[in-house]
N, C-alpha and C positions, 0 to 999 in steps of 0.2 A: 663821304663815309665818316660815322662817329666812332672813331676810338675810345671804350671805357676809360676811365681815368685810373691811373695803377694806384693801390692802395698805397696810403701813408703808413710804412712801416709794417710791422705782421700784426694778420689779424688778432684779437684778443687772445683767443684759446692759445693763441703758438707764444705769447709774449711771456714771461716767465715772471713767475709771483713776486709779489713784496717779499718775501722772507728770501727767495731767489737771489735776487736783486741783491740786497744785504748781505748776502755770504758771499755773492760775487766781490762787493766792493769790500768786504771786510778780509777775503783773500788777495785784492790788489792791494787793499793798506801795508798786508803784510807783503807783498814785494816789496813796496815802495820803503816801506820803515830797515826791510835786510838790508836795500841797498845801502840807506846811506847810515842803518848801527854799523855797517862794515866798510863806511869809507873811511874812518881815521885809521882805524888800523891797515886797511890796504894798502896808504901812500906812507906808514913807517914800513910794513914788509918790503914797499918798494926802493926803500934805501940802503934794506939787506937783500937785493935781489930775492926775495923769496915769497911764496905766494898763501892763499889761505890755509892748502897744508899745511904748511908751519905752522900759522897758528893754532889751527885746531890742535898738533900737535905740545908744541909749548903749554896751551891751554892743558890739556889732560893729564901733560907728565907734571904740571904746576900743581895740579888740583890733586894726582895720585902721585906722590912718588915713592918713587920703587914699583912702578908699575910694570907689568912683563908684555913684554912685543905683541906677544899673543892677547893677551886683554887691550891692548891699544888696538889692535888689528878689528876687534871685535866691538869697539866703540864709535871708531871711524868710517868702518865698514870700508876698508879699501885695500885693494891688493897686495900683495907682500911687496910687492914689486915697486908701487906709487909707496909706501910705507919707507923700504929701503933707502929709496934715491930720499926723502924729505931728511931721515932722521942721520943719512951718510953726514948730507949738506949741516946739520945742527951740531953733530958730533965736533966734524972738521972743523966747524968756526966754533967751537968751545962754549955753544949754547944747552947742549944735552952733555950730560956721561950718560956711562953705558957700564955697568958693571954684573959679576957674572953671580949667579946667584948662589945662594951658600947652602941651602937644601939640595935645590935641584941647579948643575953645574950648567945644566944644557940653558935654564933661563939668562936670559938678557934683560936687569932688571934699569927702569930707566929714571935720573932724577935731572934736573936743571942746577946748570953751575950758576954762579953768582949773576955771569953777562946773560944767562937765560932768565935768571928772575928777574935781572932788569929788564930786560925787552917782554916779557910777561906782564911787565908794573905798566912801561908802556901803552902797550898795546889793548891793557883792560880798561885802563885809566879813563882815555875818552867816551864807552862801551860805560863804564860804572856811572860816568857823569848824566851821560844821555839818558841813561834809565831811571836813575834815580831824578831827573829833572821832568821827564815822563809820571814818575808815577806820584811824584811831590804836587803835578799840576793837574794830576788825573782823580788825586782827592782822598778820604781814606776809606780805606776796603779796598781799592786797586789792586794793591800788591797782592793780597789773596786771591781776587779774582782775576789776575795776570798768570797765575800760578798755577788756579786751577784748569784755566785755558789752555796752559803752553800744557800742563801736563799731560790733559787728557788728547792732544793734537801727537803725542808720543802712542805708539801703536800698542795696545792693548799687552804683548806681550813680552814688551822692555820696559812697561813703566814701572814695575816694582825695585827694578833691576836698577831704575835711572833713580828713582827713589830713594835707594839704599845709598848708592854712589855719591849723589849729590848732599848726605845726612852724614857719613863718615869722612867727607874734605875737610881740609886741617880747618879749625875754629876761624882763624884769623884769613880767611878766604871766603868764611860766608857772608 
């Protein structure tokens, strides 16, 4: 008896288009590129026991400060809960203050002490190098067309939001 021979691969119709293909590989570059923009700073938060929360957080109280719980909560998108335990652990090791607001008594407005702007310098330092060696080799018009990419991949109804935020960070930050 002859057994058909099983097809090499799927037929045409099921195989998925060139422009497919491209968005596939162009969504694995972007794993492959998070993981390792986010391994300098992993193996420094690994020497403060602390993990990518903290960054993000150092990150956003660096960029806003005097920011209130509530607008961080709202940036990170994470529970009071995961928010608490991150900013407990920053307070106690004298990387965040925490002071109480002068309008409204109930806010908790948040700035970085000196050892949080250094572990901030740290932490962006190799993150600033990478990118800027990225886009010094990527040629010019990059950086706008990097910009207009990341931005429009931000969901249609935070990007004026992430717009503004990112337009009003202190000068010497951008």
């Amino acid at each position: 008896m002859v057994v058909p021979a099983k097809p090499l691969g799927k037929p045409p119709a099921d195989r998925p288009s060139a422009a497919g293909d491209r968005l596939t590989e162009a969504i694995e570059l972007l794993f492959f590129a998070y993981r390792d923009f986010i391994s300098d700073p992993d193996e420094i938060l690994a020497e403060y026991d602390f993990g990518r929360a903290h960054h993000r957080v150092v990150h956003f109280v660096s960029r806003n400060p005097g920011i209130t719980v509530a607008e961080l909560l709202n940036i990170l998108r994470i529970t009071k809960q995961s928010l608490a335990r991150v900013l407990k652990q920053l307070i106690e090791r004298g990387f965040v203050a925490q002071e109480t607001g002068k309008q409204d008594r109930r806010q908790r407005l948040l700035y970085l002490t000196a050892s949080g702007r250094e572990l901030e310098e740290r932490l962006a330092a190799p993150q600033r190098a990478r990118v800027a060696a990225a886009l010094e080799k990527a040629g010019p018009g990059a950086e706008d067309a990097w910009r207009t990419v990341l931005l429009e991949l931000v969901n249609d109804e935070d990007r004026t939001e992430v717009e503004h935020r990112i337009a009003k960070a202190p000068v010497e930050q951008r």
